[in-house]
KOLLUM-982938 format. One record per residue: residue number from 1; x, y, z of N, C-alpha, C, O in turn. Coordinates in Angstrom, 2 decimals. Layout:
BEGIN
<atom num="NUM" n_x="X" n_y="Y" n_z="Z" ca_x="X" ca_y="Y" ca_z="Z" c_x="X" c_y="Y" c_z="Z" o_x="X" o_y="Y" o_z="Z"/>
...
This chain:
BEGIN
<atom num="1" n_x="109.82" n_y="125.14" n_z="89.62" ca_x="109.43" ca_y="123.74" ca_z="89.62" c_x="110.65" c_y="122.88" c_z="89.29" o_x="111.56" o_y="123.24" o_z="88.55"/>
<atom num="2" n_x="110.56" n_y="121.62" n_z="89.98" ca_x="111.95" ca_y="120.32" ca_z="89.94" c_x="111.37" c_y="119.11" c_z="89.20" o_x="110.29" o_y="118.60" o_z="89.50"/>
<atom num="3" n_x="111.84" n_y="118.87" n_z="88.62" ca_x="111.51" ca_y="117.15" ca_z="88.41" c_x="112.58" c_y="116.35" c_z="88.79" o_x="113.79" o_y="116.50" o_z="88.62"/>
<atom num="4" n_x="111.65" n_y="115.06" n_z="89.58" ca_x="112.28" ca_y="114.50" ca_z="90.29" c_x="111.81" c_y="113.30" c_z="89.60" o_x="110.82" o_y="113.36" o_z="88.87"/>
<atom num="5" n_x="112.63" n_y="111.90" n_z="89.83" ca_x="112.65" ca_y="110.79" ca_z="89.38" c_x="113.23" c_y="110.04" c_z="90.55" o_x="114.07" o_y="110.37" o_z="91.38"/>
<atom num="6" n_x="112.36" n_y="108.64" n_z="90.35" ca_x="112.83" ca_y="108.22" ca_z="91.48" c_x="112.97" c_y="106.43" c_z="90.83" o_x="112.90" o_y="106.23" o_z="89.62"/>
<atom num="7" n_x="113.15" n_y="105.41" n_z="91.69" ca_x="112.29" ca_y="104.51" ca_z="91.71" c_x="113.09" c_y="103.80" c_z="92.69" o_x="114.18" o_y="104.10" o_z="93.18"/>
<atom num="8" n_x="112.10" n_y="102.44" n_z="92.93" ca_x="112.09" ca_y="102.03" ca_z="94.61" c_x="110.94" c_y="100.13" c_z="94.47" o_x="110.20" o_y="99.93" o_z="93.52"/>
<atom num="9" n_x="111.04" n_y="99.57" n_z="95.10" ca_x="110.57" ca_y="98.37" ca_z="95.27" c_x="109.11" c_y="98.72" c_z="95.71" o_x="108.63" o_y="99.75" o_z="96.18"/>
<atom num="10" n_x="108.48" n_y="97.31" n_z="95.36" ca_x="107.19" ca_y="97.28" ca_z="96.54" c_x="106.49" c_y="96.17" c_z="97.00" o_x="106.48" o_y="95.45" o_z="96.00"/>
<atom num="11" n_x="105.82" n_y="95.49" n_z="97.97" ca_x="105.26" ca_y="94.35" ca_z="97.59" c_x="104.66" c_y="94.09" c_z="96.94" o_x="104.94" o_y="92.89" o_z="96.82"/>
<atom num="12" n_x="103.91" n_y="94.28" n_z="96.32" ca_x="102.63" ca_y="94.02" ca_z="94.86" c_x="102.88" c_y="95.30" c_z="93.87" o_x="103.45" o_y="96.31" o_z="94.29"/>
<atom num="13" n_x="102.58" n_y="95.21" n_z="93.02" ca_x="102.50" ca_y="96.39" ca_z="92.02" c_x="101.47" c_y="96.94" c_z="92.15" o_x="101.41" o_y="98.16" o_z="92.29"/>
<atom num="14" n_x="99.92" n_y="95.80" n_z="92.11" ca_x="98.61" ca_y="96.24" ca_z="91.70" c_x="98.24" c_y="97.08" c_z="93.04" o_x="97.66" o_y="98.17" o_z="93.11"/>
<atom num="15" n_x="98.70" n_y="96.30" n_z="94.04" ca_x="98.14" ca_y="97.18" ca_z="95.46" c_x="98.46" c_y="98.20" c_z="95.65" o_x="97.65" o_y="99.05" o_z="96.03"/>
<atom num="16" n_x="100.23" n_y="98.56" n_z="95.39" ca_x="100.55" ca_y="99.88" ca_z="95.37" c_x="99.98" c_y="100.86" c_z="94.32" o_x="99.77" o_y="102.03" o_z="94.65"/>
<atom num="17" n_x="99.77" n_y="100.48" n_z="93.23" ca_x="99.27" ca_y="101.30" ca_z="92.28" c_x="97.78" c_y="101.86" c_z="92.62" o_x="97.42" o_y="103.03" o_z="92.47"/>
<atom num="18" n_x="96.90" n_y="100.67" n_z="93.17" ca_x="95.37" ca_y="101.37" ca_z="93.56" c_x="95.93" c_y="102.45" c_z="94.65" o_x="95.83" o_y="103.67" o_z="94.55"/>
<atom num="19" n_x="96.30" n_y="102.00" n_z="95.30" ca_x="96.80" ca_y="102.72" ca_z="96.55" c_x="97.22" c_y="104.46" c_z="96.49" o_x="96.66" o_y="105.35" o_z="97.14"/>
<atom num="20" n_x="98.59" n_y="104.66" n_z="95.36" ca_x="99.26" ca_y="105.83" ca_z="94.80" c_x="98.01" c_y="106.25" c_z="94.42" o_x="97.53" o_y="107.11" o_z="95.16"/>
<atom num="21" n_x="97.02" n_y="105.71" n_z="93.05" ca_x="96.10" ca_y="106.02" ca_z="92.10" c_x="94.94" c_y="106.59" c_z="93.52" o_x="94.06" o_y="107.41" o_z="93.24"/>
<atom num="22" n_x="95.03" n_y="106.22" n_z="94.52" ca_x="93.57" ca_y="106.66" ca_z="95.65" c_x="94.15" c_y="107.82" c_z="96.44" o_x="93.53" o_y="108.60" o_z="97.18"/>
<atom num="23" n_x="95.75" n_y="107.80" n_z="96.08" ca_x="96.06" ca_y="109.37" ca_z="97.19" c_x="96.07" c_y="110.67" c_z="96.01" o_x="95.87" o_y="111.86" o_z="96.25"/>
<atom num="24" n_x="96.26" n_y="110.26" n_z="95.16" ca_x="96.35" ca_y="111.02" ca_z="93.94" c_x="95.91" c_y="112.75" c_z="94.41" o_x="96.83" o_y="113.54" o_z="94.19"/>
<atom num="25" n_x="94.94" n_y="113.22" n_z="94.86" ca_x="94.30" ca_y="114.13" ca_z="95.55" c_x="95.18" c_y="115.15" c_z="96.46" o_x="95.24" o_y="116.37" o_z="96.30"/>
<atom num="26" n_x="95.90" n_y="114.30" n_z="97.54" ca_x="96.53" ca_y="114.83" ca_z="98.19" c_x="98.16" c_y="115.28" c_z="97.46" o_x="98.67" o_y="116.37" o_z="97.72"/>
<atom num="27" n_x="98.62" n_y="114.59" n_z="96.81" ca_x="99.69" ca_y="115.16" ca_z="96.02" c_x="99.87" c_y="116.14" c_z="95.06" o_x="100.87" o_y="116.71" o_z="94.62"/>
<atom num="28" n_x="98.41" n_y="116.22" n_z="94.77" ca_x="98.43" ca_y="117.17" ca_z="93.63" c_x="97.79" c_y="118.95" c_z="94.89" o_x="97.59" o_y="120.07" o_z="94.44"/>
<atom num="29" n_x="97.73" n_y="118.79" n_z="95.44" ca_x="96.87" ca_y="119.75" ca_z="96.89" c_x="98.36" c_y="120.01" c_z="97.75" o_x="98.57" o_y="120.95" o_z="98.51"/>
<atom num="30" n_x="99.27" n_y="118.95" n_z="97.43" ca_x="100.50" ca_y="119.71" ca_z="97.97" c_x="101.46" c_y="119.96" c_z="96.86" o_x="102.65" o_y="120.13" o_z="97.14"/>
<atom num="31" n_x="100.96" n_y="120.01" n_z="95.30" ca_x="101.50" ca_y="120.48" ca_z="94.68" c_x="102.53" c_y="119.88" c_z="93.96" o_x="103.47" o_y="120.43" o_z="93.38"/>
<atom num="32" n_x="102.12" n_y="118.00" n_z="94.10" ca_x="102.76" ca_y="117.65" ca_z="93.29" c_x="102.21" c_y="116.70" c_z="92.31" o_x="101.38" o_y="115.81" o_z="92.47"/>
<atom num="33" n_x="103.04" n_y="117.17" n_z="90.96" ca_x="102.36" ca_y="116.58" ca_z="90.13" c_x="103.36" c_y="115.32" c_z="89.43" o_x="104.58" o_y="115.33" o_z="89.26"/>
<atom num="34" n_x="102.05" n_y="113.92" n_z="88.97" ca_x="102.72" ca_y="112.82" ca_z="88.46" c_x="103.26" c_y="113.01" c_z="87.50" o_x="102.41" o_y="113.65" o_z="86.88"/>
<atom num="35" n_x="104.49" n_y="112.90" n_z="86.57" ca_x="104.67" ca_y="112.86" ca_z="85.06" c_x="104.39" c_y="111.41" c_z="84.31" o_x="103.84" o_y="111.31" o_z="83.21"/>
<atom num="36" n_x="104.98" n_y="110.03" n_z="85.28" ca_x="104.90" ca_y="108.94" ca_z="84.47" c_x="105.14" c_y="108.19" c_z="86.10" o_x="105.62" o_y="108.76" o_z="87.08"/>
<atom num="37" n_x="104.65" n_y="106.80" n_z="86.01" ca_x="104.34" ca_y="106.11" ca_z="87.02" c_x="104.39" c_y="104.91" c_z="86.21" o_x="103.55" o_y="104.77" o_z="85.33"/>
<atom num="38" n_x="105.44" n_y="103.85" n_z="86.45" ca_x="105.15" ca_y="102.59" ca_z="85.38" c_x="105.85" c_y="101.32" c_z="86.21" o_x="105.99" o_y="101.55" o_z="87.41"/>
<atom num="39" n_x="106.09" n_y="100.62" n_z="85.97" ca_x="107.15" ca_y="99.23" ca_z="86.64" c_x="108.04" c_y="98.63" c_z="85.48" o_x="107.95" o_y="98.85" o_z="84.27"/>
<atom num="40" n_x="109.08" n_y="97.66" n_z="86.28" ca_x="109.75" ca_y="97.20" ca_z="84.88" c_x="108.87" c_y="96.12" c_z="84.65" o_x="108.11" o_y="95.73" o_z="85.54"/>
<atom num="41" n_x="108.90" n_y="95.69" n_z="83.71" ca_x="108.51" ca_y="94.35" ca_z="82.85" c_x="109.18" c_y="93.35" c_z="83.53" o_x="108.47" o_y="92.97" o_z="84.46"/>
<atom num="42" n_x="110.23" n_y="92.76" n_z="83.49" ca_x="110.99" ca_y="91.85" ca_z="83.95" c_x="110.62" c_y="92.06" c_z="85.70" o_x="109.99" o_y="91.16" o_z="86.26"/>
<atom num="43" n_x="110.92" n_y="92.92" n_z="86.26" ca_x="110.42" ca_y="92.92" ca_z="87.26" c_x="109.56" c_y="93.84" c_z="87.95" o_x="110.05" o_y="94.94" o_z="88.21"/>
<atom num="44" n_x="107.98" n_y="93.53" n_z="88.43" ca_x="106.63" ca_y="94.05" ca_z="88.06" c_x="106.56" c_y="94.49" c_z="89.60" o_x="105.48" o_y="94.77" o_z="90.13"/>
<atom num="45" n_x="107.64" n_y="94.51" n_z="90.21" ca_x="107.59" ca_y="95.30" ca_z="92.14" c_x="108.52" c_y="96.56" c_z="92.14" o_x="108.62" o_y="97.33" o_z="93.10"/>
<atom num="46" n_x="109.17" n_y="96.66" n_z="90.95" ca_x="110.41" ca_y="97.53" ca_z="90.50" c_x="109.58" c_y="98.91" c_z="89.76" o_x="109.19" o_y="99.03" o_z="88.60"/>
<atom num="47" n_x="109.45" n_y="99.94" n_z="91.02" ca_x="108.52" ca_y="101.43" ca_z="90.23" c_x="109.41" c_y="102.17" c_z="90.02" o_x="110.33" o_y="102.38" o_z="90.81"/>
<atom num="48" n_x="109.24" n_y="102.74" n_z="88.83" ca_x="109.85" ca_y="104.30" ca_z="88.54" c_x="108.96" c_y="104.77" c_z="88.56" o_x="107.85" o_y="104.25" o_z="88.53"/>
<atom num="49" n_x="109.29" n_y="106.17" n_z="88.64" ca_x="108.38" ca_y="107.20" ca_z="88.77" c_x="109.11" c_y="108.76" c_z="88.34" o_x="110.32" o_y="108.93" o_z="88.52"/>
<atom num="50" n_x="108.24" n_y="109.84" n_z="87.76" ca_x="108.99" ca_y="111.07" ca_z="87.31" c_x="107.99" c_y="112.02" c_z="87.97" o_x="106.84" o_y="111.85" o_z="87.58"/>
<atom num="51" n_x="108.15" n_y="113.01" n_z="88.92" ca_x="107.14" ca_y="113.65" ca_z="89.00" c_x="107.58" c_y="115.13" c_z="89.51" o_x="108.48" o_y="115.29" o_z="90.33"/>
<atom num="52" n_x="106.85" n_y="116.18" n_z="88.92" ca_x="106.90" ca_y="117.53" ca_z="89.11" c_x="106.88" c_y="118.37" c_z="90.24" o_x="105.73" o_y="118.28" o_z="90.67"/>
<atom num="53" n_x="107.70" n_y="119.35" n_z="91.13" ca_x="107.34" ca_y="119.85" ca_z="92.53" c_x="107.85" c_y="120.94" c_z="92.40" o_x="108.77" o_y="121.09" o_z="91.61"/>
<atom num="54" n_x="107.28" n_y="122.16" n_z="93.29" ca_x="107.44" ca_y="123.04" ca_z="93.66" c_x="108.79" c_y="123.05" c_z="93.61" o_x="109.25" o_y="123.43" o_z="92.53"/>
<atom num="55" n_x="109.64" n_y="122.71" n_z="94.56" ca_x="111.02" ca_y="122.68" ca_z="95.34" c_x="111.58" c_y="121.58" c_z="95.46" o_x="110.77" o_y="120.68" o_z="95.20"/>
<atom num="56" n_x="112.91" n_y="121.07" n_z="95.82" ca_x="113.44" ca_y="119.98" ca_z="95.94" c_x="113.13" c_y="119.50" c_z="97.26" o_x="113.76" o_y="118.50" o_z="97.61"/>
<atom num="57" n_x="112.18" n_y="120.05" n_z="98.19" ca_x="111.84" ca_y="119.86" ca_z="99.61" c_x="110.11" c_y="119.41" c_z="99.54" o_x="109.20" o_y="119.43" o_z="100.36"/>
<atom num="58" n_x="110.18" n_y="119.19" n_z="98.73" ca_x="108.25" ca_y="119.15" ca_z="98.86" c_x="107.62" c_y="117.86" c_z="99.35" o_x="106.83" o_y="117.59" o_z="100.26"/>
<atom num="59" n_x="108.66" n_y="116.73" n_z="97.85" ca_x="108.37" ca_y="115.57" ca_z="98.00" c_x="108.63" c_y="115.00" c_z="99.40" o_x="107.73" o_y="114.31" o_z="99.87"/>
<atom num="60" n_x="110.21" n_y="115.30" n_z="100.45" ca_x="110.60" ca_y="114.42" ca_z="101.55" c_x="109.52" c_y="115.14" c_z="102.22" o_x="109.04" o_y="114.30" o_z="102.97"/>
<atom num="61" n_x="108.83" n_y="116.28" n_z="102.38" ca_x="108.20" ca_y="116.98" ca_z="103.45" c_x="106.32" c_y="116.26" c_z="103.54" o_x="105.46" o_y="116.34" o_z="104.41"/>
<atom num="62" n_x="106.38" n_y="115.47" n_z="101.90" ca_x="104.53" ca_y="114.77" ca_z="101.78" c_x="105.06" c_y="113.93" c_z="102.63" o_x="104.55" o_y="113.96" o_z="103.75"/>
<atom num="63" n_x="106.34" n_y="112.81" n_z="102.38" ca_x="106.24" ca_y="111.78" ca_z="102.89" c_x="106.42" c_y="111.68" c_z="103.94" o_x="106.17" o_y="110.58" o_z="104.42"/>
<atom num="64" n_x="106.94" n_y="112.72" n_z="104.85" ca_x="107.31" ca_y="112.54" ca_z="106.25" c_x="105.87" c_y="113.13" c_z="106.89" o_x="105.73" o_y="112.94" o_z="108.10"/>
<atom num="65" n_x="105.01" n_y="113.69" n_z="106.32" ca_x="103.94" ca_y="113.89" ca_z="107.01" c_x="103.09" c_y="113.16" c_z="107.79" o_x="101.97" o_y="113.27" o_z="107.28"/>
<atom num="66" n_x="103.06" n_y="112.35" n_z="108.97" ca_x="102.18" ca_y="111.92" ca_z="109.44" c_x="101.09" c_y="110.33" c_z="108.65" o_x="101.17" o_y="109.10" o_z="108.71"/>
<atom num="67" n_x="100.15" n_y="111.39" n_z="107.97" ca_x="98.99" ca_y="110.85" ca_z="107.55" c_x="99.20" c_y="110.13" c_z="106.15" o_x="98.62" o_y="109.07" o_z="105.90"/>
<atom num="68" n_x="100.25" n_y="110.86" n_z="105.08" ca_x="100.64" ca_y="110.24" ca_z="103.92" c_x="101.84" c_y="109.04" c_z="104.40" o_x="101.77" o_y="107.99" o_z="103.76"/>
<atom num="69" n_x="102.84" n_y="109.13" n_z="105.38" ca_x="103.00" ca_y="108.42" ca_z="105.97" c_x="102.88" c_y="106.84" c_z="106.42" o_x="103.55" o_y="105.81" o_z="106.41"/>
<atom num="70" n_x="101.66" n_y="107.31" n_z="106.79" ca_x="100.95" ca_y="106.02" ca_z="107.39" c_x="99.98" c_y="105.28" c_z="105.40" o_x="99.38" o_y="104.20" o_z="105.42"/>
<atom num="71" n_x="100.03" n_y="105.75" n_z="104.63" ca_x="99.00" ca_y="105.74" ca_z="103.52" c_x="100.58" c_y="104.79" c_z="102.43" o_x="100.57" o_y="103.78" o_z="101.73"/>
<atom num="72" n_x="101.40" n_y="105.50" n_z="102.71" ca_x="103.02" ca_y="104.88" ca_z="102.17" c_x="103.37" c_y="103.78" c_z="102.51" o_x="103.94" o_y="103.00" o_z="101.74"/>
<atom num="73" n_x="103.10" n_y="103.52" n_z="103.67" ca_x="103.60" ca_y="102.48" ca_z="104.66" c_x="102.58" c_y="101.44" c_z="104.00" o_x="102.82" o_y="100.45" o_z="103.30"/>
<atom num="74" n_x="101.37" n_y="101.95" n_z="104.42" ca_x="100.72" ca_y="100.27" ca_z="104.03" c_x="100.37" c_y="99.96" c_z="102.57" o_x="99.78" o_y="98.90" o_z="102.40"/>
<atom num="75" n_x="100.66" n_y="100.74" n_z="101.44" ca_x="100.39" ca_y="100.45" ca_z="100.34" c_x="101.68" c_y="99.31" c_z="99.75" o_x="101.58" o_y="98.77" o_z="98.65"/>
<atom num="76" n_x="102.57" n_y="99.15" n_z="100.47" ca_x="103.34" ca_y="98.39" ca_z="100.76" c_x="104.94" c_y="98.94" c_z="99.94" o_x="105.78" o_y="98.09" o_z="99.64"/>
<atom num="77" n_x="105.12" n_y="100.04" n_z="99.73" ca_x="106.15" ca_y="100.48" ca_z="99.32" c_x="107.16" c_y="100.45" c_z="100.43" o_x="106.96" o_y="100.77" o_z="101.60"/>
<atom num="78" n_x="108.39" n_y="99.96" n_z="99.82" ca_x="109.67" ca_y="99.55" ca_z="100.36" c_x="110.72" c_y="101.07" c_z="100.60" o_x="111.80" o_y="101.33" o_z="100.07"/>
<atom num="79" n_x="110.02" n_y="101.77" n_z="101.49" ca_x="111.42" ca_y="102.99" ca_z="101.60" c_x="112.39" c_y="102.86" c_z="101.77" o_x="113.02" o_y="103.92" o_z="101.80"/>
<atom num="80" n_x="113.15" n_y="101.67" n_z="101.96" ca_x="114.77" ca_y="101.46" ca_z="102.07" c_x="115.72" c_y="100.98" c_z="100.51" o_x="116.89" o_y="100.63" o_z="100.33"/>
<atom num="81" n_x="114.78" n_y="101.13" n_z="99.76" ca_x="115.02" ca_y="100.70" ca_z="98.70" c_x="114.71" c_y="102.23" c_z="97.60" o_x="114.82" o_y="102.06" o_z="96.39"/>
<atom num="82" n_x="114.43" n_y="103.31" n_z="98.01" ca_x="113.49" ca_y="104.42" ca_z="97.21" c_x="115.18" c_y="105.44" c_z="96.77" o_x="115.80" o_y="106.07" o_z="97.63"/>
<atom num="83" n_x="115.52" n_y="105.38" n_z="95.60" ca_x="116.41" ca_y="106.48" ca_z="95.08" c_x="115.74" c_y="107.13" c_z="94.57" o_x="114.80" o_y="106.82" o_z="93.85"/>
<atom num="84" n_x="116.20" n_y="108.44" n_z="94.92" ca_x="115.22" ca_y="110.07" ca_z="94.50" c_x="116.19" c_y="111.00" c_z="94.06" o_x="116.97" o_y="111.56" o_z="94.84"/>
<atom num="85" n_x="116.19" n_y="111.22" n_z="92.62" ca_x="116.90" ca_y="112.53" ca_z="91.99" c_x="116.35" c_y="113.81" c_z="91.66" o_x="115.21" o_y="113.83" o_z="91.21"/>
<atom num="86" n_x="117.15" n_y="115.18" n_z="91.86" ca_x="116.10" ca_y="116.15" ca_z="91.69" c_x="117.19" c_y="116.10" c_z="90.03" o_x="118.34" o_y="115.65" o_z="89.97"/>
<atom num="87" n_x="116.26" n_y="116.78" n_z="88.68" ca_x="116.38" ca_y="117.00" ca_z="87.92" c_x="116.31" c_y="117.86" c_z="87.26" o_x="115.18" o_y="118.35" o_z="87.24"/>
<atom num="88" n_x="117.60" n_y="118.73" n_z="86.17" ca_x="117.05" ca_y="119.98" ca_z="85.43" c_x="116.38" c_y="119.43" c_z="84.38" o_x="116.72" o_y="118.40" o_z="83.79"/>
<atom num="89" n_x="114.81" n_y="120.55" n_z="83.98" ca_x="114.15" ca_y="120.65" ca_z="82.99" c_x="114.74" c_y="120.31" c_z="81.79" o_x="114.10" o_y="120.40" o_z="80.74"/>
């Protein structure tokens, strides 16, 4: 297992958050798990995120899938903006 940390822009916080909080299912079914999910204070479109995976290939392989994809896209997260580190334990 990797932990990875990331964080990345979005248009709304609240929308993306119902959004992440409604796929929740499928990430954990491909085996990945959330550690912490929060925004900055000062600026409330600004997500970090820490979360647990199999491999350092798991996470690019949910998001390029198709269907999570399309679920990424409209929750309004900014992928040109998304830095992703894999991390030792």
């Amino acid at each position: 297992m990797v932990k990875m940390i990331g964080s990345f822009e979005v248009n709304d916080w609240a929308h993306w958050k119902k959004m992440f909080d409604g796929h929740s299912g499928q990430r954990e079914a491909a085996g990945i798990k959330t550690i912490y999910v929060g925004n900055e204070i000062e600026n409330p479109n600004k997500v970090h995120i820490v979360m647990e995976t199999p491999s350092a290939d798991t996470m690019q392989k949910f998001m390029q899938d198709p269907e999570n994809a399309k679920v990424i896209e409209q929750s309004g997260h900014k992928q040109e903006t998304t830095v992703m580190a894999v991390c030792s334990d």
